[in-house]
Every structure is written in C-alpha cells, then in structure tokens.
C-alpha positions as CSV (number, residue, x, y, z in Angstrom):
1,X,-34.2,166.2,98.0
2,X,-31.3,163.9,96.2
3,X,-30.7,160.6,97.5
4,X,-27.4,159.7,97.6
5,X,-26.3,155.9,98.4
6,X,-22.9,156.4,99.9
7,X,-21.5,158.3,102.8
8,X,-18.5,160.4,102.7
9,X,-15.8,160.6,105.1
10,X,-17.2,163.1,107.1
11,X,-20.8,161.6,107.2
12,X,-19.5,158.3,108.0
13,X,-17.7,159.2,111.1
14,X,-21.0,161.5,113.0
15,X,-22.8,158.6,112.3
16,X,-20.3,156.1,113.6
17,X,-20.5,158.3,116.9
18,X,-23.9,158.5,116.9
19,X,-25.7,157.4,120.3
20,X,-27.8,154.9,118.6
21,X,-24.6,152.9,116.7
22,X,-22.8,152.7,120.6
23,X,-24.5,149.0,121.3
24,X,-24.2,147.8,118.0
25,X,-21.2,145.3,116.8
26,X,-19.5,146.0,113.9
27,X,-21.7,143.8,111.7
28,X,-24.9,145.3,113.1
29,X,-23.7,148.7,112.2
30,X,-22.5,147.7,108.5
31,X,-26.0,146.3,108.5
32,X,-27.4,149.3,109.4
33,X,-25.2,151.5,107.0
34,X,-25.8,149.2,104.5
35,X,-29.6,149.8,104.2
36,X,-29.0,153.5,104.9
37,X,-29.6,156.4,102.7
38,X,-28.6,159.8,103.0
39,X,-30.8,162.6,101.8
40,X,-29.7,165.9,100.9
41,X,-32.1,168.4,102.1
42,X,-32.5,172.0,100.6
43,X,-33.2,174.9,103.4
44,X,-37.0,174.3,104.5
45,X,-37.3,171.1,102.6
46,X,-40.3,169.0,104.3
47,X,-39.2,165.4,105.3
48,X,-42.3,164.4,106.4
49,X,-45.3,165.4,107.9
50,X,-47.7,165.0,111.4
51,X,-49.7,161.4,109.8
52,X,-47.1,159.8,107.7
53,X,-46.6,156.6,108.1
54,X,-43.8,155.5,110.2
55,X,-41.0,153.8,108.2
56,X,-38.0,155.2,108.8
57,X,-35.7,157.2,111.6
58,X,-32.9,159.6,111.1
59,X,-29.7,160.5,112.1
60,X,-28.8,164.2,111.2
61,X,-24.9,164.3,110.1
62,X,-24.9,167.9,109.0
63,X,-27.0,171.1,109.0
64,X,-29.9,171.5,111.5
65,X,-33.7,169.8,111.7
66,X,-36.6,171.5,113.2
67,X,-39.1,168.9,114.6
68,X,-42.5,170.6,114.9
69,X,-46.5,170.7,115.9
70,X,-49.0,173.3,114.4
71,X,-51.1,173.8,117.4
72,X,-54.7,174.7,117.6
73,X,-54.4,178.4,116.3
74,X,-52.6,177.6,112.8
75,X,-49.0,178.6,113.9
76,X,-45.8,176.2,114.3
77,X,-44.5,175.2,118.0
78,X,-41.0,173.9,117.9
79,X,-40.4,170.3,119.6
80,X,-36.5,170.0,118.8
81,X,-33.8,171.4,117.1
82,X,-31.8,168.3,115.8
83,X,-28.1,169.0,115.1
84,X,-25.5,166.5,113.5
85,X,-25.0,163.5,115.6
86,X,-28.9,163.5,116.7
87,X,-31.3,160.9,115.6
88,X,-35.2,161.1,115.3
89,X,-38.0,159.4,114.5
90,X,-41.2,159.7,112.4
91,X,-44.6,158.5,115.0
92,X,-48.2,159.9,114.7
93,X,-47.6,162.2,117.7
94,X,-44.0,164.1,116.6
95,X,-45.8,166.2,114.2
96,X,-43.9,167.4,111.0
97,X,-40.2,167.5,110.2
98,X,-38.6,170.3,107.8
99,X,-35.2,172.0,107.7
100,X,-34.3,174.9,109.4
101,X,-32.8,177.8,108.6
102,X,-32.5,178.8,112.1
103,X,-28.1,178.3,112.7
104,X,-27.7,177.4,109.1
105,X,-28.9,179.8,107.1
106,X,-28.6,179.3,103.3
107,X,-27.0,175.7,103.7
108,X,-28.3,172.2,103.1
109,X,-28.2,169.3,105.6
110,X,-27.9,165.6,105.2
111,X,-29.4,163.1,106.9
112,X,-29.4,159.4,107.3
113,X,-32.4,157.4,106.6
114,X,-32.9,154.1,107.9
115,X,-35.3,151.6,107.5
C-alpha cells in the first residue's frame, strides 16, 4: 500500500460528492481533506482486519472493496461490495476489509482515509 498525501483531480471530485461531505461547509470539508490520506491498494491488499482497532473510515474513490466475515466453517461471507463514492467504517463487528478483484480485475483502487 503507498500513501499518497494529495488527491488528484479525479479523486477530489468522488469525494466531494460523497454522501458523507453533503452536510459539511466548505471549511469542514477542507478540514476533513486536510487530515485525509489516500492509499493505493494493490488487488487483494488487506486494509484491515475483524479486531483492529477503530481509527479511521473510508471513502472508496476508485476500484472496488469487499467488506467481509469468515463465518464459523473457515470460509469468507461477503457483507458489501464498496464502489467509488461509498464510505465505510472499521468497528469490531464489520469483520475484515480487502480488495477485490471481483469488477476490477487486475487494477488497483484508492481510498480515502480519515481520521
């Protein structure tokens, strides 16, 4: 994962529209984007897993996030498929959080972190 401190064009405006930024004034949001950072995800890159501490949400601005649960038998059941524009949120219940391949195969995603 790189860690880039500055958002592009493109990454600037799907977080802009985010559902999240809607209620915020503009110094709120430059706030927000100030203390941001986005993360540049390799295909099946683990952003956290089920018993991290909470710190941060996300706001997916490209490529695809599978939120998931490994239930009681060892295997993986999908909670959300998070597209650009989405956010999400690290708590003890969601589980883990990895990229997905599925509708991006081969390509990286970014995502905003915030604190």
């Amino acid at each position: 994962m790189n860690r880039t401190p500055t958002f592009d064009g493109h990454e600037a405006a799907v977080l802009a529209k985010a559902d999240f930024m809607a209620g915020l004034d503009h110094g709120e949001a430059e706030a927000l984007r100030a203390c941001a950072t986005v993360l540049l995800c390799d295909p099946h890159a683990v952003l956290f897993e089920e018993g991290d501490k909470a710190a941060y949400f996300y706001c997916m601005l490209s490529g695809y996030v599978r939120l998931y649960r490994h239930n009681g038998n060892g295997r993986q059941a999908d909670i959300r498929i998070c597209e650009p524009g989405d956010s999400f949120f690290i708590s003890p219940r969601s589980g883990c959080c990895s990229t997905s391949s599925r509708g991006s195969a081969r390509r990286s995603c970014a995502a905003c972190r915030c604190i």
